[in-house]
C-alpha positions, 0 to 999 in steps of 0.5 A, spaced: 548 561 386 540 559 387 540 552 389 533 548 389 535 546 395 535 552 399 528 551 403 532 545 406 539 548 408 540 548 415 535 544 417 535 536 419 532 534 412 535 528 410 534 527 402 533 521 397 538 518 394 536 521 386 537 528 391 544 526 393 546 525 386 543 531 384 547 535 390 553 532 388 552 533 380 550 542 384 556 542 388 562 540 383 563 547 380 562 551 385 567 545 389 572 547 384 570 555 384 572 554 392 579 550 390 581 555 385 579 561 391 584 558 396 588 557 391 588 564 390 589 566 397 595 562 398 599 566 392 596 572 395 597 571 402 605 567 400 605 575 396 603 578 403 608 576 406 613 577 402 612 584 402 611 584 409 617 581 410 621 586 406 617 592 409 620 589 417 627 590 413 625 597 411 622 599 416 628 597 421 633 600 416 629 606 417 628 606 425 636 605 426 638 610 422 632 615 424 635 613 432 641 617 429 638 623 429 635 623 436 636 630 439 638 627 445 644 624 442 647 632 440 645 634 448 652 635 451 655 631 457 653 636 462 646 637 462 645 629 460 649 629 468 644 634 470 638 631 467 641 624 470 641 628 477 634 629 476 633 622 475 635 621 483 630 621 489 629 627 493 626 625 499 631 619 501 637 616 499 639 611 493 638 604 493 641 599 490 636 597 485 636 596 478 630 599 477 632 605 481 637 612 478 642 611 479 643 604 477 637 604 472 640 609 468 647 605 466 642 600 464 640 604 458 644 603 454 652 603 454 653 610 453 648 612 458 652 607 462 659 610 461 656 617 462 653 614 469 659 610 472 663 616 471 658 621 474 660 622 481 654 626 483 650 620 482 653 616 486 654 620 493 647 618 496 646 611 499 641 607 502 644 600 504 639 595 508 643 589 511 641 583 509 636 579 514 639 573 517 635 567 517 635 562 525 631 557 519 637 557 514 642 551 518 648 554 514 651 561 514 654 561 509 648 564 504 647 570 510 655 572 509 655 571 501 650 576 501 654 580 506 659 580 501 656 582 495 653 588 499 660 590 502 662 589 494 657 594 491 658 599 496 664 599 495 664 601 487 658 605 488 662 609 493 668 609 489 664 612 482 661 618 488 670 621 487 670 627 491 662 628 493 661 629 499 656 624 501 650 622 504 650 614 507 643 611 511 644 604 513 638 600 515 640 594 520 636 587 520 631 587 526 635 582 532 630 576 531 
């Protein structure tokens, strides 16, 4: 689009009121031609995105059903319990951590859940730290809350280890 003002444009120029109307009568068809552009947009955006909607469901429909598929859904129990021992530390105990084997592992998925709760082997190593008492806290109550939570664990952790021999550290809280 030429336009005889473009020596002007991007300058501080001020025009003249006949140049006013001049630009204005310039800028009524490409004003419209920029109306009818974003009005395009918008139909093809609004289009998009119907597309991308329906490619979400496709896609999700096509993920669930490929999830199906995973070899490691075929591995027979016995050798997913062993690669679940492999998960475990081999320099120390297990600690009661969700962020840890044995705990983690059962926090996969409801199957893995199952396969570890009832996985003795998992269980027969454990790490216990005593909660630390605190001479601030006017209350012991918070202290022996937390002792009973930590006897409760390990007594599901040490009735999922059955028959297993088993390997217990206790670290105590320093006297204060």
């Amino acid at each position: 689009m030429a336009s005889p003002f473009v020596s002007r444009l991007g300058t501080n120029y001020c025009p003249t009121d006949e140049e006013i109307l001049e630009i204005n009568a310039l800028l009524v068809e490409p004003t419209h031609r920029l109306k009818g552009l974003d009005d395009e947009i918008t139909k093809l955006q609004k289009a998009i995105d119907k597309l991308a909607e329906e490619r979400s469901r496709v896609a999700a429909y096509v993920e669930a059903h490929k999830a199906l598929l995973s070899p490691v859904r075929r591995l027979p129990l016995d050798i997913i319990q062993e690669l679940f021992v492999a998960c475990l530390p081999t320099h120390r105990n297990c600690v009661m951590s969700a962020s840890e084997a044995p705990v983690l592992l059962g926090r996969v998925c409801s199957a893995w859940r199952a396969i570890s709760h009832t996985t003795p082997r998992l269980w027969s190593r454990l790490h216990v730290v005593e909660p630390l008492w605190s001479p601030d806290d006017p209350t012991s109550s918070s202290f022996e809350e937390k002792v009973a939570r930590r006897l409760e664990i390990t007594h599901t952790w040490l009735s999922r280890s059955g028959q297993c021999p088993l390997s217990i550290s206790l670290r105590s809280a320093p006297d204060s």
